[in-house]
MARVEX-466000 format. One record per residue: residue in three letters; x, y, z of N, C-alpha, C in turn. Coordinates in steps of 0.1 Angstrom, whole numbers. Layout:
N
TORKOL  aa    nx    ny    nz   cax   cay   caz    cx    cy    cz
TORKOL ALA     X     Y     Z     X     Y     Z     X     Y     Z
...
! end
This chain:
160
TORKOL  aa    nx    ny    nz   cax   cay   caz    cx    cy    cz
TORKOL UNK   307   -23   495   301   -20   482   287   -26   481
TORKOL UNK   278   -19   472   263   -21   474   260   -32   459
TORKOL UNK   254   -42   466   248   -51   454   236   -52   450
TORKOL UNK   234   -59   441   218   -60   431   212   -63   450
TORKOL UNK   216   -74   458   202   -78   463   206   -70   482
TORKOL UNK   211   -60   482   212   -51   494   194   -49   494
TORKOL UNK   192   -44   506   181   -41   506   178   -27   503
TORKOL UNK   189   -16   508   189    -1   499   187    -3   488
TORKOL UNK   195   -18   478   187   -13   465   185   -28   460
TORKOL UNK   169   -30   461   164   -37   457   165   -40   443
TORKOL UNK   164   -57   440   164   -60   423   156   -48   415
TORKOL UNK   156   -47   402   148   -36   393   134   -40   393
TORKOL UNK   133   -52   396   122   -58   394   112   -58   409
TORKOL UNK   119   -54   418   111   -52   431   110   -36   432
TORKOL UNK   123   -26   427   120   -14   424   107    -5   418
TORKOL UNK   104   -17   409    96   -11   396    80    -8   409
TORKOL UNK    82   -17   418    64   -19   427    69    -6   435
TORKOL UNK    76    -2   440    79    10   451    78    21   443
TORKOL UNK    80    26   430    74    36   425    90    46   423
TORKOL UNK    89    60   418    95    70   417   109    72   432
TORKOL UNK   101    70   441   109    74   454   120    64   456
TORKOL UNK   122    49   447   129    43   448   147    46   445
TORKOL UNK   153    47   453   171    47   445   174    43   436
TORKOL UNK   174    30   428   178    28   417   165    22   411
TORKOL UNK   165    32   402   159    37   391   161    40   378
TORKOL UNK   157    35   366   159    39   355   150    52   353
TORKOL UNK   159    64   350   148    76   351   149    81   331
TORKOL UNK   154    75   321   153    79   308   167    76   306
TORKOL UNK   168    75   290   173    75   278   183    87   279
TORKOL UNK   199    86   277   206    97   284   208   103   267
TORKOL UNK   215    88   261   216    94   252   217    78   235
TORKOL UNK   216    76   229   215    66   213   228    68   209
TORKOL UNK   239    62   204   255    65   195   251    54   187
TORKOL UNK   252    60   171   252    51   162   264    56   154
TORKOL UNK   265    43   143   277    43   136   275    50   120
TORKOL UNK   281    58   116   279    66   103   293    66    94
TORKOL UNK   291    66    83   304    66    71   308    78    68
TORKOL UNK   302    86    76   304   102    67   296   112    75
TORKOL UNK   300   118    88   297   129    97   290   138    88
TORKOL UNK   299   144    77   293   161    74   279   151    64
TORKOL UNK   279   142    54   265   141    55   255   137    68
TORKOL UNK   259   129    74   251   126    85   246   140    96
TORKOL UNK   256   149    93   251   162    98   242   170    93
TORKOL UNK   242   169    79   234   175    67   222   171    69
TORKOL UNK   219   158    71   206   150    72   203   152    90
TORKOL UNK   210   154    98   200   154   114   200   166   112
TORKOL UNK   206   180   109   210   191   110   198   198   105
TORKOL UNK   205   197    90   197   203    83   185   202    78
TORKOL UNK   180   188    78   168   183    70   157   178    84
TORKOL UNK   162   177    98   157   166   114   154   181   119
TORKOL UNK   169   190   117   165   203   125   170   201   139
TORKOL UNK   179   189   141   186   190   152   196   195   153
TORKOL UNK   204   201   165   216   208   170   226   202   171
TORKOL UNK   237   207   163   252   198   164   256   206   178
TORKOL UNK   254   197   188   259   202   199   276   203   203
TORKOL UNK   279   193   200   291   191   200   300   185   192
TORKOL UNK   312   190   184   324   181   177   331   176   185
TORKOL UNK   339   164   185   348   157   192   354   141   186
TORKOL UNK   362   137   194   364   122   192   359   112   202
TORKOL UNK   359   101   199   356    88   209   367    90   221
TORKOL UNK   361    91   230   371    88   240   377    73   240
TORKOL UNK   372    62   243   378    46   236   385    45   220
TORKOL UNK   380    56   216   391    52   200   390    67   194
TORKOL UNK   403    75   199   405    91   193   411    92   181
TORKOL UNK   411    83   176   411    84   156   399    87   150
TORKOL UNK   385    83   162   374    82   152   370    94   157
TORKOL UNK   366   103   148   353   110   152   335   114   159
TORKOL UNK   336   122   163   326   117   173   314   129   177
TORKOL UNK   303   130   170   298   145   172   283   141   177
TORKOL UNK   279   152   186   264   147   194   255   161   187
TORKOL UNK   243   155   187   228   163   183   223   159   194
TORKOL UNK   214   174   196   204   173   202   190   182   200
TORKOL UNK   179   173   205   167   186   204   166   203   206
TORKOL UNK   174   198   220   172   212   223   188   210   231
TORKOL UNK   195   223   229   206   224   233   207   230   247
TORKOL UNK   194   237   252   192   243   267   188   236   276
TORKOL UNK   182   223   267   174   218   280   186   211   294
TORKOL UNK   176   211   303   182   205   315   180   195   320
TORKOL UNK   187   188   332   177   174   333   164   170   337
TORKOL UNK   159   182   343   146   183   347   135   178   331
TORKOL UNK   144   185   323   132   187   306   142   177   294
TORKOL UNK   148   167   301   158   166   288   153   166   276
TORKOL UNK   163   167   269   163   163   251   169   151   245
TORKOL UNK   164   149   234   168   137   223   187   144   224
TORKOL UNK   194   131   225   205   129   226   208   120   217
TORKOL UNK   213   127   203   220   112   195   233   117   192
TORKOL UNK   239   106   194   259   108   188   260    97   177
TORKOL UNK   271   103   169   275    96   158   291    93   160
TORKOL UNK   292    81   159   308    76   153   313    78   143
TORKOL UNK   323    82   137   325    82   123   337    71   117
TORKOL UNK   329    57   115   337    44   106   335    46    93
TORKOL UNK   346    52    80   338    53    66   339    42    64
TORKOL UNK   348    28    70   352    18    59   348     6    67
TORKOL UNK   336     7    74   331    -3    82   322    -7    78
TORKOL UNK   318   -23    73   310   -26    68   295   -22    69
TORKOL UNK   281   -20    63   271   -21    61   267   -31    73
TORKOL UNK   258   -22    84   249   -37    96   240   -42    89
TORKOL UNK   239   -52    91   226   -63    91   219   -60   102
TORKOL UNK   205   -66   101   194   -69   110   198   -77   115
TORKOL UNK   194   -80   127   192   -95   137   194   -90   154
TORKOL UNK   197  -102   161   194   -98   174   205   -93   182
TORKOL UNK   203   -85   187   214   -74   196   216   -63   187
TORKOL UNK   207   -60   172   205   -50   170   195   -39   172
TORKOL UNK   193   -24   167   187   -17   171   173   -20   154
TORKOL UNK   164   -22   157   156   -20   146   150    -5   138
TORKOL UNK   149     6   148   145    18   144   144    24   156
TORKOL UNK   149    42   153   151    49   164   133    58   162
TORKOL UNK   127    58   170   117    68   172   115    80   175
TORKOL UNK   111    92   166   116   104   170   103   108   176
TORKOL UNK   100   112   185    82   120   191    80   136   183
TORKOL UNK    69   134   184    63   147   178    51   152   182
TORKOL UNK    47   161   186    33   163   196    22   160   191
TORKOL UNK    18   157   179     2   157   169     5   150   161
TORKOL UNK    -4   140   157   -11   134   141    -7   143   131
TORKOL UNK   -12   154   133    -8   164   120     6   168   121
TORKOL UNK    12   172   128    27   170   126    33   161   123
TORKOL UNK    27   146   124    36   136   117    30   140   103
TORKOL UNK    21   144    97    17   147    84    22   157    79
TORKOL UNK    25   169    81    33   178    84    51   172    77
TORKOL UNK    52   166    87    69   159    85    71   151    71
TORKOL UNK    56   144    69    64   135    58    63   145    48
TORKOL UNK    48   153    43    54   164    32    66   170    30
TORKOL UNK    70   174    42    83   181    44    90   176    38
TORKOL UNK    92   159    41   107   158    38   105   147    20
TORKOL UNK    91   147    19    90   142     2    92   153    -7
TORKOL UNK    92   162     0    96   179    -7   109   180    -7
TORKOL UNK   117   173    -3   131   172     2   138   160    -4
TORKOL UNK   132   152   -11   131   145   -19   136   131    -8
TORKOL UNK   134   136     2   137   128    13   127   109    14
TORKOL UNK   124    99     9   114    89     5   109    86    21
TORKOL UNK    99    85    20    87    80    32    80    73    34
TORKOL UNK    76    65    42    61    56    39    46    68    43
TORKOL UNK    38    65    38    27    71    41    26    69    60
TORKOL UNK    15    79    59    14    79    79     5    73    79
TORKOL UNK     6    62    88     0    56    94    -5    59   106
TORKOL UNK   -19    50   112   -21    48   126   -19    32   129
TORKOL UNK   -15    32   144   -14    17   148    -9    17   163
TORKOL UNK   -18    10   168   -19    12   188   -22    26   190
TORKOL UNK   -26    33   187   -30    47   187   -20    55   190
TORKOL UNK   -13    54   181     0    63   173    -1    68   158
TORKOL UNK     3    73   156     4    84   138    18    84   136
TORKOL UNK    25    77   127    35    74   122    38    72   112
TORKOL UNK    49    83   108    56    75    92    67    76    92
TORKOL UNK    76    67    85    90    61    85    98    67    74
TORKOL UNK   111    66    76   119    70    61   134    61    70
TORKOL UNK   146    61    60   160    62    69   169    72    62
TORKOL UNK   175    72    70   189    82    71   196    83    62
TORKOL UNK   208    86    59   218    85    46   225    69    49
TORKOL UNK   227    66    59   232    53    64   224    43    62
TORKOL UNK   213    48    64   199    31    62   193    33    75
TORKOL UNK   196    39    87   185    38    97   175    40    97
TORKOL UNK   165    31   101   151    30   104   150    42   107
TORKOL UNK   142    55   106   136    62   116   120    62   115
TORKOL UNK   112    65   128   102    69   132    97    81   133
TORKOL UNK    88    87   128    82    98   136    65    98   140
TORKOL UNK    68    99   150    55    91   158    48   103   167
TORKOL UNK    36   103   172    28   110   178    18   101   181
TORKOL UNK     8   105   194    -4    99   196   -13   100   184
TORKOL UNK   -21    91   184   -32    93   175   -41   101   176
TORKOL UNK   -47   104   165   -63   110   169   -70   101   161
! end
């Protein structure tokens, strides 16, 4: 069996200098599972208001009492082009998370233009959806709102 310090697979940290061609590699984000009290709203808001695809209904494989449904950007894509991957658990009677460490602070969603993050927030203050104004910051264009749950979200783009 092959270990962190084999030399086929070098620590991540000696990986990172060898580049793309290396074996173990982090190549992206497969997929985010967060926890929600209530699926069909939580579908209402990525679905209908995010414009993401309920790709799939199901349950947790580790706990098949709970419910368990995945969105995505794009439902065609492949691994060559992947897409945003978010799944939801469905706990209705699990408490409210707190902040702190080993939590997630906010999920960031990309968007190709400055004006599409401007774009988005009208959208969704027309939706009575609340937002912070868009900002720039590190030369990004971003404005915030959260979810029916309280999640942080982002929608972010390079700056102009």
């Amino acid at each position: 069996m092959a270990s962190m310090s084999d030399q086929q697979y070098p620590a991540p940290s000696e990986a990172a200098a060898l580049g793309a061609t290396q074996p173990m590699r982090i190549s992206g984000l497969h997929h985010a599972t967060l926890i929600c009290s209530d699926l069909e709203r939580t579908t209402s808001f990525y679905r209908d208001v995010l414009g993401l695809a309920l790709a799939d209904e199901g349950v947790n494989a580790d706990d098949p009492a709970t419910r368990h449904f995945w969105f995505t950007s794009d439902p065609n894509a492949s691994g060559a082009e992947p897409a945003l991957r978010l799944t939801f658990l469905e706990y209705p009677d699990m408490e409210k998370a707190t902040q702190g460490v080993g939590g997630v602070h906010h999920l960031a969603l990309s968007v190709a233009s400055a004006a599409e993050v401007e774009a988005w927030r009208d959208y969704l203050q027309q939706r009575d959806v609340p937002t912070t104004e868009s900002f720039s910051r590190d030369k990004l264009r971003s404005v915030y709102l959260r979810d029916p749950d309280g999640q942080i979200i982002e929608i972010v783009a390079p700056g102009e």
